[in-house]
C-alpha positions in Angstrom: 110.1 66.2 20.8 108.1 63.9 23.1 104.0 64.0 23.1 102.6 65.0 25.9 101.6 62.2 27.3 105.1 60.3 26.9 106.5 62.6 28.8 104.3 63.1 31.6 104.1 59.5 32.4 108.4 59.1 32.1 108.5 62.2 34.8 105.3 60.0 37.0 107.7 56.8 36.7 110.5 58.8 37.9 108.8 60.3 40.9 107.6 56.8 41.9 108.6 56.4 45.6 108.0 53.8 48.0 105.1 55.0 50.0 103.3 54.7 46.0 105.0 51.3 45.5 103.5 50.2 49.1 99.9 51.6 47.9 100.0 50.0 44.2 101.6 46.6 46.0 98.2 46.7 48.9 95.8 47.4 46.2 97.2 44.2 44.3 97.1 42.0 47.1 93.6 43.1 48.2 92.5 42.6 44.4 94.6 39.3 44.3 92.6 38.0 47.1 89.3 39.0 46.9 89.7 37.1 43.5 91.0 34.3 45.1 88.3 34.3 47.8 85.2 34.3 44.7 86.9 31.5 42.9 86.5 29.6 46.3 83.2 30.2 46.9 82.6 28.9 43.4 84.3 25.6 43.9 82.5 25.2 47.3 79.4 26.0 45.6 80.1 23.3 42.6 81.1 21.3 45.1 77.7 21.0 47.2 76.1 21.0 43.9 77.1 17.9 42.4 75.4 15.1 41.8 77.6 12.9 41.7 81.1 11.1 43.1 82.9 12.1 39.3 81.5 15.4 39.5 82.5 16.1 43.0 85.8 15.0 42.2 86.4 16.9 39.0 85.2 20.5 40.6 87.8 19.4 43.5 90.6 18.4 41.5 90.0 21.6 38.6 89.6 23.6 42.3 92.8 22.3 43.6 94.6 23.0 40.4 93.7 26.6 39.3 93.4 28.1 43.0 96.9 26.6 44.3 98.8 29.0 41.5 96.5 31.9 42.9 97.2 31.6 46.3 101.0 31.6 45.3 100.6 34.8 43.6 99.0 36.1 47.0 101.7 34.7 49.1 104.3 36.5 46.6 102.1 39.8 46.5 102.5 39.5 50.7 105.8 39.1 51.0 106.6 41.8 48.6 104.8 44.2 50.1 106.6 43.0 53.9 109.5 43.8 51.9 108.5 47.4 50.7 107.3 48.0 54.8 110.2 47.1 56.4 112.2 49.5 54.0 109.7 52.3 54.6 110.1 51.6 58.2 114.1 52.0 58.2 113.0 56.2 57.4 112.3 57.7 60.7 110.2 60.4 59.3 108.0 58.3 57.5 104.4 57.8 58.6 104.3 54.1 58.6 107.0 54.5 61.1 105.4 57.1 63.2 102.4 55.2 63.7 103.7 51.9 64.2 106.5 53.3 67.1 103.3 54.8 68.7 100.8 51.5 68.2 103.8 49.5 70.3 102.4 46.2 71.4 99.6 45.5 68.6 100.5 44.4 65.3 98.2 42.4 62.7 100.6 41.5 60.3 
């Protein structure tokens, strides 16, 4: 016999739809980028700070280096959740689909 609490999150995984998937995958992203957006405004920060030519160039390069994997891991977090849109949008009844048949014409994404 299972514990409780093995079992209750085996049924949760098996009721995971794709309106959930599209609300874990937009939390991500937001999280992903708000990160992303602090660790920029630390290097920009360093940046006007430094004394010198070195030190400018080290906060730049260290900048360059650890922010380029973290804006890949936004641009992957993006497209996934394009992906997980455009298959909620093929279901007719869906709200996403609702809304965006009747919001013809403007589109932020």
């Amino acid at each position: 016999m299972m514990p409780k609490r093995v079992a209750a999150s085996k049924k949760a995984r098996e009721n995971w739809d794709m309106s959930q998937e599209r609300a874990f995958m937009e939390n991500l992203l937001n999280k992903r980028f708000h990160f992303f957006l602090i660790f920029y405004s630390i290097v920009v920060g360093g940046y006007l700070n430094a004394k010198d030519q070195l030190q400018i160039l080290t906060i730049l390069v260290l900048g360059i280096l650890i922010a380029f994997p973290l804006a890949l891991t936004i641009s992957r977090a993006g497209y996934r959740l394009t992906l997980i849109v455009r298959e909620l949008y093929r279901n007719k009844n869906h709200p996403i689909t609702l809304i965006r048949d009747r919001a013809r014409g403007f589109s932020v994404r």
